[in-house]
C-alpha positions as CSV (number, residue, x, y, z in Angstrom):
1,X,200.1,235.0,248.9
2,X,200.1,235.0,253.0
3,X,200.8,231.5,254.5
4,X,201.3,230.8,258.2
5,X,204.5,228.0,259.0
6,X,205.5,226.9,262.3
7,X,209.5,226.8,262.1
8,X,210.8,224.0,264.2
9,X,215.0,224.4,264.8
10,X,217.1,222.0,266.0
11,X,219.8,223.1,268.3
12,X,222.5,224.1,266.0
13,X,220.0,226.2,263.7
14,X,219.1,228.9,266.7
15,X,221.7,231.4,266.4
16,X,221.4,231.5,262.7
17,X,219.2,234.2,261.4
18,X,217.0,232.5,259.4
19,X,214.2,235.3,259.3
20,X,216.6,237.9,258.0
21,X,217.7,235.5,255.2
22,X,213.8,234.8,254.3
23,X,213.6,238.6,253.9
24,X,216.5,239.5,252.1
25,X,217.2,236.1,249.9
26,X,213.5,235.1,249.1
27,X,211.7,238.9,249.4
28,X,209.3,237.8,251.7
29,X,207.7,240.0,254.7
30,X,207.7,238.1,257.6
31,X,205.3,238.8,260.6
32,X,206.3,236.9,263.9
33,X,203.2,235.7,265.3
34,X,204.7,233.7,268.8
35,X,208.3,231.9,269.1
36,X,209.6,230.3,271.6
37,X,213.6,229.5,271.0
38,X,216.7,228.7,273.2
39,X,220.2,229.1,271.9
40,X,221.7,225.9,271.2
41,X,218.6,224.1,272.8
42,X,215.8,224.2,270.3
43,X,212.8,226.2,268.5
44,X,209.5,227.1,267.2
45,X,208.9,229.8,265.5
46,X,205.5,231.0,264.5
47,X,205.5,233.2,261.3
48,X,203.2,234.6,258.9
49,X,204.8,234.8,255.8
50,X,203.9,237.0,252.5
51,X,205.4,236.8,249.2
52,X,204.7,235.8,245.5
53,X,204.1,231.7,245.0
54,X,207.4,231.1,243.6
55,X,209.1,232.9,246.3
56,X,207.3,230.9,249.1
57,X,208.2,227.7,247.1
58,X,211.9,228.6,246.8
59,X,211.8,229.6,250.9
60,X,210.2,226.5,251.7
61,X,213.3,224.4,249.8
62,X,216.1,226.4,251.2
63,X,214.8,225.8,254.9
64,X,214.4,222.0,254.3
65,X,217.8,222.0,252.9
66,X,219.0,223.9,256.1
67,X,217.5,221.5,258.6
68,X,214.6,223.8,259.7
69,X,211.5,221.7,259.5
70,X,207.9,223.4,258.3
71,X,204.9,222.8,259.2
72,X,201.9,224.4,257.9
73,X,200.1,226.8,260.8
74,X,196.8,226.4,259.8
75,X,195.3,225.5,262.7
76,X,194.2,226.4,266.7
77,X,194.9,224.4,269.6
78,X,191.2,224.0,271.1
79,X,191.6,222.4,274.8
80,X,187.8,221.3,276.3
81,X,188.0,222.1,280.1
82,X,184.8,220.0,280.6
83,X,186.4,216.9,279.0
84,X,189.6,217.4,280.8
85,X,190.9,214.8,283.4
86,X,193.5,216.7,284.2
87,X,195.9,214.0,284.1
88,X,198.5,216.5,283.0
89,X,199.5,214.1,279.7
90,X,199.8,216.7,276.9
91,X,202.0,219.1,279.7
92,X,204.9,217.4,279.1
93,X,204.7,217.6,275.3
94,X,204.0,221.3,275.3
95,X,207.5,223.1,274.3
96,X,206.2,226.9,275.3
97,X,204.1,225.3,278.7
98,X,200.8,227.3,277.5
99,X,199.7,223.5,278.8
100,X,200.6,223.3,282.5
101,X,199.4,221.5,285.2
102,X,199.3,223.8,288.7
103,X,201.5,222.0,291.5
104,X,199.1,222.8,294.3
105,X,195.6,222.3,292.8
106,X,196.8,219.4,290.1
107,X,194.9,220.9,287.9
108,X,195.8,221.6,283.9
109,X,195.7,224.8,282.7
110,X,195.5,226.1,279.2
111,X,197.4,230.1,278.0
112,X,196.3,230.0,274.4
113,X,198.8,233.4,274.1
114,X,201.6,231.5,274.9
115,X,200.4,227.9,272.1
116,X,202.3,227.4,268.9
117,X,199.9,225.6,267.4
118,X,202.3,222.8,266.7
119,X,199.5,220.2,267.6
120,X,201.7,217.8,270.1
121,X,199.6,218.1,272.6
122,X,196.3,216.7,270.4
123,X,197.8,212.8,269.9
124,X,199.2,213.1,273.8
125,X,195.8,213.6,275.5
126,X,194.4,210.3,276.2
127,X,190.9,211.0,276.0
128,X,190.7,213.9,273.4
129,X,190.4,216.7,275.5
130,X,192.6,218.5,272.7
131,X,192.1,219.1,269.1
132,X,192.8,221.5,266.7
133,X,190.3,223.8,264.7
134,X,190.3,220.9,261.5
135,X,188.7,219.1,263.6
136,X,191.3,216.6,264.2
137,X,191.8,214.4,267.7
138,X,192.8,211.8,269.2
139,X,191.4,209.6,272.0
């Protein structure tokens, strides 16, 4: 069973090796997808994980346990260019800056390479500009 979780750390969480410990304790293969984490700051952590049901199950308990929040990476960050406004909203949401807003021209800019898919920037854009591939957005 292959599921995709974007691993959110609080500060005191980033030096621990929490990967390893899903390998070794819970047998899973883990495939780093994108992550973006500062020690003792924060971090997201994009992972495709691969393991039998009851190991997923038992990974998924030990990381709420350990403070690590989960959510499920099912979806894409689509940003419409043509509804943009530009107003540079969602920027300041956006923890890895694949949402930035150019200093000289003012004008938003989306990296898709560099998007988490955690989905904060789809409830920050005013106008729904952003959504995700479920369909979901917010105006």
């Amino acid at each position: 069973m292959k599921t995709k979780w974007l691993l959110t750390f609080p500060p005191e969480l980033t030096g621990e090796p929490v990967t390893y410990t899903l390998i070794k304790n819970f047998n899973l293969k883990i495939n780093i997808l994108k992550a973006s984490i500062d020690l003792n700051v924060s971090g997201n952590l994009l992972v495709l994980a691969d393991g039998n049901k009851n190991e997923i199950d038992s990974a998924l308990a030990w990381l709420g346990n350990t403070g690590v929040i989960v959510h499920p990476g099912d979806s894409q960050i689509v940003w419409n260019d043509a509804l943009c406004v530009h107003c540079g909203a969602c920027t300041a949401i956006c923890p890895t800056k694949a949402l930035s807003l150019d200093p000289s021209s003012w004008m938003v800019a989306f990296e898709g390479e560099k998007c988490l898919e955690c989905g904060h920037c789809v409830p920050a854009c005013p106008i729904g500009a952003i959504s995700n591939n479920n369909g979901l957005h917010h105006a």
